[in-house]
N, C-alpha and C positions, 0 to 999 in steps of 0.2 A: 223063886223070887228074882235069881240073878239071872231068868230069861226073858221074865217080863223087862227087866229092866235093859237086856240087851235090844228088846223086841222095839222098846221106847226109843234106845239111842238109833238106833236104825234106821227111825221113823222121823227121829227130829235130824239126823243128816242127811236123809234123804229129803223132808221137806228145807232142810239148807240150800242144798244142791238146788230143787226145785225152785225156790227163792233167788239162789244166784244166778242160774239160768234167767231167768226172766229179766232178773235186774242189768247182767249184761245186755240185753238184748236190749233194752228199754235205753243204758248208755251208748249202745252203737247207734239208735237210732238218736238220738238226743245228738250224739256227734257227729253223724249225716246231717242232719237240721242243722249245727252251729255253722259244720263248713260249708253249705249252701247259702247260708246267711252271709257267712263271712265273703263268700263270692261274687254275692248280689249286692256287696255292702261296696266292694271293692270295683264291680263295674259300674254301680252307680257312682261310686267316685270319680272312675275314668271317664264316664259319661257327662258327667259336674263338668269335668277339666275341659271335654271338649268342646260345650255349651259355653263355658266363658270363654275359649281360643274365637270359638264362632264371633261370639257378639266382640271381642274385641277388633275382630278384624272388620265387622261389621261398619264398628265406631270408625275404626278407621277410612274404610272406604269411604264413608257417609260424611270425613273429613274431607277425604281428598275430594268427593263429589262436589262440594262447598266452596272448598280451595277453585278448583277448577272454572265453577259457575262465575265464582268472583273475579277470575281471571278472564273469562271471556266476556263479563259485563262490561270492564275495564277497557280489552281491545275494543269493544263497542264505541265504547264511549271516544275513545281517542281515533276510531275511526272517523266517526262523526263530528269530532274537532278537526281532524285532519282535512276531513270534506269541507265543512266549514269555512277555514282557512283559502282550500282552491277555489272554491265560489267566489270568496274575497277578492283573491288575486286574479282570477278569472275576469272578475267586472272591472277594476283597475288597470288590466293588458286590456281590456278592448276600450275604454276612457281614453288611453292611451291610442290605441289603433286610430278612434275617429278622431281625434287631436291633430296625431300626425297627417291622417288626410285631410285635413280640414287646410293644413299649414301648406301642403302638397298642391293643393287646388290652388291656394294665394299666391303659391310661386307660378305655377303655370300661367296664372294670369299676369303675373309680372313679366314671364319671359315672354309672351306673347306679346306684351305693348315691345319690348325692344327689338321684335322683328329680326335683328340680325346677327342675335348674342351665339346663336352657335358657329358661324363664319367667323362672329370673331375670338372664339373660344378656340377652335382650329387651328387659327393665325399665332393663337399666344401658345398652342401647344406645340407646334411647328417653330416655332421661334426659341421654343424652353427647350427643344431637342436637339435646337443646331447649339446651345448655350452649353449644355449638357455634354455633346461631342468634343466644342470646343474646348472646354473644360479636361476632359480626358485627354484628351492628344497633348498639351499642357502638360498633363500630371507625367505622362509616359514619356515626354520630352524629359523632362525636370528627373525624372525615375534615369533614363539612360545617360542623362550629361552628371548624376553625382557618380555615377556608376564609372563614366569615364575621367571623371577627376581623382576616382577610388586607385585606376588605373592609374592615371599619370603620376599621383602621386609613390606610387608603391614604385613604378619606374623610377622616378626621380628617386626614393632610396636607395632602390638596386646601384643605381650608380653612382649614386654618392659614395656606396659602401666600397663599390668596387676602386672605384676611382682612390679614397682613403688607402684599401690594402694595398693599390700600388706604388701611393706615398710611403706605405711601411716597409712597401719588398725595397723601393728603391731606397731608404733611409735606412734599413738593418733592423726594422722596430718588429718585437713581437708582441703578443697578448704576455699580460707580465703574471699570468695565471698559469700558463704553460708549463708543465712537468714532461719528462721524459727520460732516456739512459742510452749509455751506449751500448753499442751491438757488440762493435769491434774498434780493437785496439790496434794501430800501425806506430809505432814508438818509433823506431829506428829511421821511419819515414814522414816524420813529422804529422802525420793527420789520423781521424779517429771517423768509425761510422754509425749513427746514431738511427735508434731505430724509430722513430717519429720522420715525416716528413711533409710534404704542401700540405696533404690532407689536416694535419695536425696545427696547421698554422706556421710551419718554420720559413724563414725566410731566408735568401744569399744574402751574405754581411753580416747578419746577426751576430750577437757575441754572448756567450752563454757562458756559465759559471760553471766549472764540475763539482757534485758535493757527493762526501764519501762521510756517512756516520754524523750529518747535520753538521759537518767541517767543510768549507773550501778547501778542493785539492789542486785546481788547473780552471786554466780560460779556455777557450776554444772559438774559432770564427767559421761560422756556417761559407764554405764555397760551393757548394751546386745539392739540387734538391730535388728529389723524388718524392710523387705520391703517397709510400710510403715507408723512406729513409730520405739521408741526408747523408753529406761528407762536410768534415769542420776541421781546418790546420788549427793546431794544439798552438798557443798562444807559448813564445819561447820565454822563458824564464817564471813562467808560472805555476812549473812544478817544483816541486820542493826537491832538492839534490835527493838522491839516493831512493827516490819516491818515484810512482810513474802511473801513466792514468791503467783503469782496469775493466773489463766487460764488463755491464752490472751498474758501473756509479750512475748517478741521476745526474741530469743537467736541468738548468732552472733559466729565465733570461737574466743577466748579468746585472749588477746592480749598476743605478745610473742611468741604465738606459729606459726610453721612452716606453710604455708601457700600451698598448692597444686599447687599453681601456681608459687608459688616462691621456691620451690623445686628446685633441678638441675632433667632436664627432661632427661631419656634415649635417646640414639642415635639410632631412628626407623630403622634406615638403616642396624646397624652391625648386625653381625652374633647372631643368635641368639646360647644360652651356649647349649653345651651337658649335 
């Protein structure tokens, strides 16, 4: 009994086996079919995508195609105004052209009855030329005589001025603007030398003040004068006892005296004297 019944299990595992054999076979093929589907599902999709990329770019061009048509309808059109327009102005310049010939002819006939209008057109331009010349030689006169009055005048200040600072050399006067100091000190010898001189404006006579620490210390009187120095006798009693003048103090012009600026100044302008 318990060989038939081996003989059975044998028979029903074997037809198992038998069974699951085929049934795998039936699911590989079943999953060969799904992934070719699944690949023909997937390049018809990518096929989709590029059928719409097409037609949009289609749409697209067939805009621009539109755009463009529109665009050269337009230059068309504005050509054709633009032509238009020169026609216009075309016929208007030659209205004009035959106008002015027309006006060109009437004069010719005018100048024709005067017979001798271009003799006397010659006459008045020969005559406007020597007007013209005369005119210039005038202007270039009037140009060199301010020129020479620019002159006499600047002379006449030269010597006004000079003529003044000889008033001041001879009267002791200087510019009352004038600073300067001494070089050197002669105490024992009455006189001092100061280092400003003509150049600077000093003059013989002058009389200057010594100032030591914004104090008057001494007077001093310019006697003979260099380019640039001076010699000045120390004024007697205008040092303070026990005090004496020193290299270094400043001299200023004195108080009192007439000042270069405050002068009455000559009038650069007049004549100057014979």
């Amino acid at each position: 009994m318990w060989r038939a019944l081996s003989v059975i299990t044998a028979l029903l595992c074997l037809g198992g086996a038998i069974f699951s054999y085929f049934l795998m076979e039936d699911l590989k093929k079943e999953r060969a079919a799904l992934s070719l589907a699944k690949d023909m599902l997937q390049k018809a999709d990518t096929r989709k995508g590029e059928m719409i990329d097409a037609k949009e770019a289609a749409e697209k061009e067939r805009t621009q195609f539109n755009n463009d048509a529109d665009g050269k309808e337009t230059e068309v059109s504005n050509a054709k105004a633009a032509n238009d327009e020169l026609g216009a102005e075309k016929t208007t310049v030659e209205s004009n052209i035959n106008s002015k010939k027309q006006q060109l002819a009437e004069w010719d006939d005018k100048l024709a009855d005067v017979g001798n209008a271009k003799e006397l057109k010659e006459q008045f331009q020969t005559e406007t030329d020597k007007l013209n010349g005369l005119n210039e030689r005038i202007a270039n006169k009037t140009q060199v005589l301010a020129i020479t009055n620019d002159k006499i005048a600047a002379t006449n200040g030269v010597i006004a001025d000079f003529r003044q600072t000889q008033r001041f050399r001879n009267a002791g006067q200087m510019d009352s603007g004038f600073r300067g100091n001494l070089r050197s000190v002669y105490g024992p010898w009455g006189f001092v030398v100061l280092s400003s001189g003509d150049r600077s404006g000093v003059v013989v006579n002058a009389k200057l003040d010594v100032m030591r620490g914004g104090s008057k210390v001494g007077e001093i009187i310019v006697t003979a004068v260099e380019p640039g120095s001076a010699v000045a006798d120390i004024v007697r009693g205008s040092v303070a006892e026990g005090d004496q003048l020193r290299p270094g103090d400043s001299v200023r012009v004195a108080e009192g005296s007439v000042a270069k600026a405050d002068a009455p100044a000559a009038n650069a302008n007049a004549p100057a004297a014979n």
